[in-house]
Each structure stands twice: as structure tokens, then as C-alpha cells.
C-alpha positions as CSV (number, residue, x, y, z in Angstrom):
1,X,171.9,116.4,190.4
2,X,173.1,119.8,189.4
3,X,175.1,118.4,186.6
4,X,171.5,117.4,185.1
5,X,170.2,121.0,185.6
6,X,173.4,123.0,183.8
7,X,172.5,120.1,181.1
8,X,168.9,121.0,181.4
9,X,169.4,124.6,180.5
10,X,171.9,124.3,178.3
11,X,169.7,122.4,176.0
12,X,166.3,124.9,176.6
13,X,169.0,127.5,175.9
14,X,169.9,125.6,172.3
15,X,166.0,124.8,171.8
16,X,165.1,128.5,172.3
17,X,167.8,129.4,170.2
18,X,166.9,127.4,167.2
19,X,162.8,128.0,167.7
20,X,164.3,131.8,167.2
21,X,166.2,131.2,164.2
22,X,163.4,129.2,162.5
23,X,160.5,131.7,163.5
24,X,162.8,134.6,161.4
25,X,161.9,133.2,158.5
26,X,158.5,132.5,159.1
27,X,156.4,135.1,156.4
28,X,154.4,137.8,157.7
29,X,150.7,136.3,158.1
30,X,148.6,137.0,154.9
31,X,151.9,137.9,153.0
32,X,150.4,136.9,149.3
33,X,154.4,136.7,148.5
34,X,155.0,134.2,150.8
35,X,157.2,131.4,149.2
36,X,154.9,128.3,151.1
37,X,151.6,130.1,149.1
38,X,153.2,131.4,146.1
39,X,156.1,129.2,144.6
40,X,159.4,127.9,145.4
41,X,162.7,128.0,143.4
42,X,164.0,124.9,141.4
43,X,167.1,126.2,139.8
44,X,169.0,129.1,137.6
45,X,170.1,129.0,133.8
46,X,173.0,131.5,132.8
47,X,171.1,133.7,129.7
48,X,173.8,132.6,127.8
49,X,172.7,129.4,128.4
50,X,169.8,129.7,126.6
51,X,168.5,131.1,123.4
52,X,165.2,133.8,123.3
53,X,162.2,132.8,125.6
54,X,158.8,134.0,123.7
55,X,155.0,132.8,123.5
56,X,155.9,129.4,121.4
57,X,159.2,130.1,122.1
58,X,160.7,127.4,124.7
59,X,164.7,127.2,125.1
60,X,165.7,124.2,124.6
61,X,168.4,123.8,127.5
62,X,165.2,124.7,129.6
63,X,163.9,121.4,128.5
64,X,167.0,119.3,129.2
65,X,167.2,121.1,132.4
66,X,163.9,120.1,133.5
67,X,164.1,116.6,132.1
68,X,167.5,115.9,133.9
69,X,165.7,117.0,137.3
70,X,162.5,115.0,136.8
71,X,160.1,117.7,136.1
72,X,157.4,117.7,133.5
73,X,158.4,119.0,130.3
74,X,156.9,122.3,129.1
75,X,154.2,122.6,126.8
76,X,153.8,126.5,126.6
77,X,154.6,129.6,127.7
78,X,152.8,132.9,128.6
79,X,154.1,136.4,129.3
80,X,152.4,137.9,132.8
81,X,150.5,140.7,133.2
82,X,153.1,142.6,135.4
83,X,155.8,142.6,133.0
84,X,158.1,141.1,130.3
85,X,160.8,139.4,131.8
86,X,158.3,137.1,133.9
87,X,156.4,134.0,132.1
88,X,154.0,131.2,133.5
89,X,155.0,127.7,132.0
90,X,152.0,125.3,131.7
91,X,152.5,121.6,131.3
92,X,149.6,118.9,129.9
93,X,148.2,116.3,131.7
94,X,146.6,113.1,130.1
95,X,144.8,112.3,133.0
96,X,140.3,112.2,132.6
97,X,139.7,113.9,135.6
98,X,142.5,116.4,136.0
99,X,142.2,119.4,133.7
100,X,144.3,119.3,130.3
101,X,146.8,122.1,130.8
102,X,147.8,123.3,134.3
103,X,150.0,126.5,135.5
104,X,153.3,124.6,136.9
105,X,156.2,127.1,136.7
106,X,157.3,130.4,137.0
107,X,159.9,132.3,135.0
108,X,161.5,134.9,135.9
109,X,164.6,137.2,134.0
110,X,166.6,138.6,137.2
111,X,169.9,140.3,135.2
112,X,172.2,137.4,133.1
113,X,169.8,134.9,135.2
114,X,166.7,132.6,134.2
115,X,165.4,131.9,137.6
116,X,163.0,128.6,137.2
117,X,160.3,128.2,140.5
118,X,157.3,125.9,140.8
119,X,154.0,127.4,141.6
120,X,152.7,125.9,145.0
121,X,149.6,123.9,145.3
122,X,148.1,126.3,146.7
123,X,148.4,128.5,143.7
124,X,146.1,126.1,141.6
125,X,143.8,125.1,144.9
126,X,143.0,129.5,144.7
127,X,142.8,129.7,140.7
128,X,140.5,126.6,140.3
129,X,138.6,125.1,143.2
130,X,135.6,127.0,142.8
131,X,135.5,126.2,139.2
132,X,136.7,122.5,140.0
133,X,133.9,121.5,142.9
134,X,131.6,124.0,142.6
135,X,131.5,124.7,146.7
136,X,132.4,128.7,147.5
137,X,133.7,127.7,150.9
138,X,137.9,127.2,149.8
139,X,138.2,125.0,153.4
140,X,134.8,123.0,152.7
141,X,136.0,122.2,148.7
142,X,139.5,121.2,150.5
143,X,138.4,119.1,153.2
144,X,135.7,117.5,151.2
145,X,136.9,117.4,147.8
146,X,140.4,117.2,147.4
147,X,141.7,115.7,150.2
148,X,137.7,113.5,150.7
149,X,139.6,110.4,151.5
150,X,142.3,111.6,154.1
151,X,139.4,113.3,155.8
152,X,137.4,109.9,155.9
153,X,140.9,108.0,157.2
154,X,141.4,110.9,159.9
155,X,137.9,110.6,161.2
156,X,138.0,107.1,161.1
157,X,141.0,107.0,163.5
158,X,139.5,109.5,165.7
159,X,136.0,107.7,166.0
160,X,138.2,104.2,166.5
161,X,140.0,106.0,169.5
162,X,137.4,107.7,171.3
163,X,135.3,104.2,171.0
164,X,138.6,102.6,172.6
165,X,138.5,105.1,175.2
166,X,135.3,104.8,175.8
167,X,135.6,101.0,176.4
168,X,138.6,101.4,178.8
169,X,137.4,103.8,181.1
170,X,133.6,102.6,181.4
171,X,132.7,100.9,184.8
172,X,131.7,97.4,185.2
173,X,128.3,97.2,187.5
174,X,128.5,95.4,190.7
175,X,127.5,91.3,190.6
């Protein structure tokens, strides 16, 4: 019996312990900089790597890079409005009901560094949901639009278990 408690609070101890060491990292709420809303990094090229990276300029171990990882090849590239050593890449898509060219990556020069990140869904859920669904509520366009059929699936389950609750717990009248 008191071997179980010692193991008992040894484990909350390791379980607090890690639920502190995961919680560091969570982002200040509302952070716009936050890697889960912003993007996430891929991978790194040396500069000497690769040769100058311009408007219809696209480095051509950039390509195999991106190709060798699975990643959709790049079809252009943009500068950013906050300076020069940062670019948005934009791939196409073929698809009817997608839209033709879509932000995917982020560039970004940090010293003899190419630092390659891919923007978050989130990113393209800000810049074109409104313009996509035409509903100026971002968590009704989400809900209703985008993700329509997971919504229908989740309230489908909940309806099925309430009903099953409902049948379980109801009283049979006296014969």
C-alpha cells in the first residue's frame, strides 16, 4: 500500500514536470508571430548553395530541394513588404474549385542561410475566407464552409449518442 502511493507521486511529480515543460513553449495568446498561426520551418540551404533569389528568379537547388522532400514545386516568387531578404513563394493549383495560385512558403535570408518555412493554414483561412465564402463571421465560414462535412459527421455522432442515451435511461411504464 505505500509502495503504490511513493509510485503514485512519483509519476504526478513526472506528469507535472512535463505539462511544465510543454506549457513553456506554448505562444503568448494573440501572438500574430506565433509559429501554429504564422508558419513553420521546413529546412535551410547554405547561400552558397544556391545562386541569386529575385522576382522570376527561382534557385534551382531550391527546386530539387523541395522536390526531394515532397513539396510542391514553386511557380513564383515575390519580395515582402518589410524587407529584401524575405520572399513569399506561391505554387499553382490545377484544381476547379481551389484558387489558381496560392501563398505556400516563406523565404527568408538569415546571414549565409536560406531559411525555407510553410505558411500555416491559418494564414490562407485569414487572407481569403471572406473573399472565398462570402460570410464575415471567420468561425461561421470555418465551421460551415471549409470544414461543412466534418461538422455534419460531428453532429451526427452527437445526435446518435444523445438518442442512445436517451433510449437507455428512459423508464418502462408499469403493466
Amino acid at each position: 500500500m505505500i509502495e503504490t502511493r511513493w509510485f503514485n507521486l512519483i509519476i504526478i511529480g513526472l506528469l507535472c514536470g512535463l505539462f511544465i515543460y510543454v506549457a513553456e513553449d506554448i505562444p503568448p495568446f494573440g501572438d500574430p508571430e506565433a509559429p501554429t498561426i504564422k508558419y513553420v520551418e521546413l529546412f535551410q540551404l547554405e547561400l552558397t548553395d544556391i545562386e541569386g533569389i529575385g522576382e522570376n528568379s527561382i534557385p534551382s537547388r531550391l527546386i530539387q530541394k523541395l522536390k526531394e522532400r515532397g513539396f510542391p514545386p514553386i511557380t513564383r516568387i515575390e519580395t515582402t513588404s518589410r524587407t529584401q531578404n524575405e520572399w513569399n513563394a506561391f505554387i499553382s493549383k490545377e484544381e476547379p474549385y481551389y484558387p489558381k495560385e496560392e501563398k505556400y512558403y516563406f523565404l527568408r535570408k538569415e546571414g549565409n542561410l536560406l531559411k525555407v518555412y510553410r505558411y500555416a493554414f491559418v494564414v490562407r483561412w485569414i487572407e481569403k475566407g471572406l473573399k472565398e465564402t462570402a460570410v464575415p463571421n471567420m468561425v461561421t465560414y470555418g465551421l460551415a464552409d471549409y470544414r461543412g462535412y466534418d461538422t455534419l459527421g460531428e453532429t451526427t455522432v452527437i445526435f446518435t449518442a444523445g438518442v442512445s442515451v436517451i433510449l437507455l435511461l428512459r423508464r418502462k411504464g408499469r403493466l
